[in-house]
N, C-alpha and C positions, 0 to 999 in steps of 0.2 A: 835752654833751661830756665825755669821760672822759680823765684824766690819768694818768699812772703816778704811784704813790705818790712813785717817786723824782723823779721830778717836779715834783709838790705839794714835795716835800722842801727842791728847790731853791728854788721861791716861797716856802716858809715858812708859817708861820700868816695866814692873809689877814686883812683886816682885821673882815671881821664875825665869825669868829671871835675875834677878841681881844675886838672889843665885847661878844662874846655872855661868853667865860671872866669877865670883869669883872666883867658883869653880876652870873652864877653866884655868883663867889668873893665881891664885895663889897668894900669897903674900910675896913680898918682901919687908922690911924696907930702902934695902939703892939701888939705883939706879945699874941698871944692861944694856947691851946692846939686844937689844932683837933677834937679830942673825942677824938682816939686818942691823945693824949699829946705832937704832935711840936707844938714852938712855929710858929709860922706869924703871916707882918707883909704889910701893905700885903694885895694880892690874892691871899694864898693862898700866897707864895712862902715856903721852908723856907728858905732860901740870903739870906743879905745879900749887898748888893753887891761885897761884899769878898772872897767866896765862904766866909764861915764857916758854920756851922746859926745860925740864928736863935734866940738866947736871950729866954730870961724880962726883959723892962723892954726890950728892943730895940724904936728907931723908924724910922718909914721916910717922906716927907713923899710925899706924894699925885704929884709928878712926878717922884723916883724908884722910887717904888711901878710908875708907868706904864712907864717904862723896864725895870726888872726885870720884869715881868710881861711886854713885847714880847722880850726878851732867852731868858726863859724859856723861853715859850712856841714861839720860835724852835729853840733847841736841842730842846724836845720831837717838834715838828715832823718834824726831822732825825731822830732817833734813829728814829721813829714809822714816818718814808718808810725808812729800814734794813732794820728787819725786817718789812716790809710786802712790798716789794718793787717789784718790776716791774707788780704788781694796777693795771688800770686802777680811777679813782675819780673820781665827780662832786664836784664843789665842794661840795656839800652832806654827800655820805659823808666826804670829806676834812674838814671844816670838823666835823662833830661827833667823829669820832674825836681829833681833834687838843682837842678841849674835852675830851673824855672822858679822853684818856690823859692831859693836862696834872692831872686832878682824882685818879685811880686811880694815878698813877704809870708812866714809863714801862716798867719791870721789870715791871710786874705787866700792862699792857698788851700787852706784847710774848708772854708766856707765855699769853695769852688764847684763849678757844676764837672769839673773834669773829676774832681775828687769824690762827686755821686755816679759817675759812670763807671767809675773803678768797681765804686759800691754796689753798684745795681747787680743782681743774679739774672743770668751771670753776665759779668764784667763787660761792659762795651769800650773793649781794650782803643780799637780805632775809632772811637769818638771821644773817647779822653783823649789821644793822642792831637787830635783836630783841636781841641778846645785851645790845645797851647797857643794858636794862630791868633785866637781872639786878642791875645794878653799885649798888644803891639802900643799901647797910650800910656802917657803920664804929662803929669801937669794937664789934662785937658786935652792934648794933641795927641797925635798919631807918630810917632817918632821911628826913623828908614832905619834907625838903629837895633830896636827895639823887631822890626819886623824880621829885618834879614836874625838875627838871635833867635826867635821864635821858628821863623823857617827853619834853621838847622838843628834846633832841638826838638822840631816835630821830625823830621827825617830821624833821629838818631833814634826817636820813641819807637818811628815804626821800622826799625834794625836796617836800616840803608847803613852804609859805611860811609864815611866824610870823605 
């Protein structure tokens, strides 16, 4: 069953996507840099709750960590179903774009060549789904991190089960 992004938008981040970004991100209590320079606390989140950036010696305990990371991930979601559009999506293509754009950024998501494949008439569903493979670098490099992440959320785009 396909949904319209705007749709998914209104649902939001479902929950095995949250499990799964969690997974991905991991959790730390006290702020760290995340290899490109930007401080990053709890799961990956740039933003305290407070909505400042996340500075150096900044904490986050493990069940505000889960709230910012649902909250997040929420607003990504939304932005995500914006400019995605009216695109019919399976729960599964919804569920890894939404890990994918919560990890790349939504700006940088949104200008995406997987996000004009979606667009195109009609929809080149398995070449958006490919393009998530591209997304494997930060800082410069090529991070085994980053790839195996990419690998499973292209599998989950194109409805394989984990």
């Amino acid at each position: 069953m396909r949904l319209s992004a705007r749709q998914w938008g209104v649902i939001g981040v479902t929950a095995d996507a949250l499990a799964a970004i969690a997974g991905y991100e991991g959790y730390r209590e006290r702020s760290y840099d995340d290899g490109t320079g930007v401080q990053t606390v709890g799961f990956g989140t740039t933003r305290m709750p407070d909505g400042r950036p996340v500075q150096k010696g900044d904490r986050l305990d493990p069940v505000r960590a889960l709230v910012v990371l649902q909250a997040d991930a929420n607003r990504i979601a939304r932005e995500l179903a914006a400019c995605i559009g009216d695109v019919p999506l399976t729960k599964g293509e919804w569920d890894a774009y939404v890990s994918w754009a919560y990890n790349v950024g939504i700006g940088a998501a949104c200008k995406s060549t997987l996000v004009k494949k979606l667009k195109q008439q009609p929809p080149d569903y398995a070449g958006a789904c490919a393009e998530l493979l591209k997304w494997t670098r930060a800082g410069g490099r090529e991070l085994p991190g980053l790839v195996k992440r990419r690998q499973a959320e292209c599998r989950t785009c194109m409805g394989e089960t984990p």
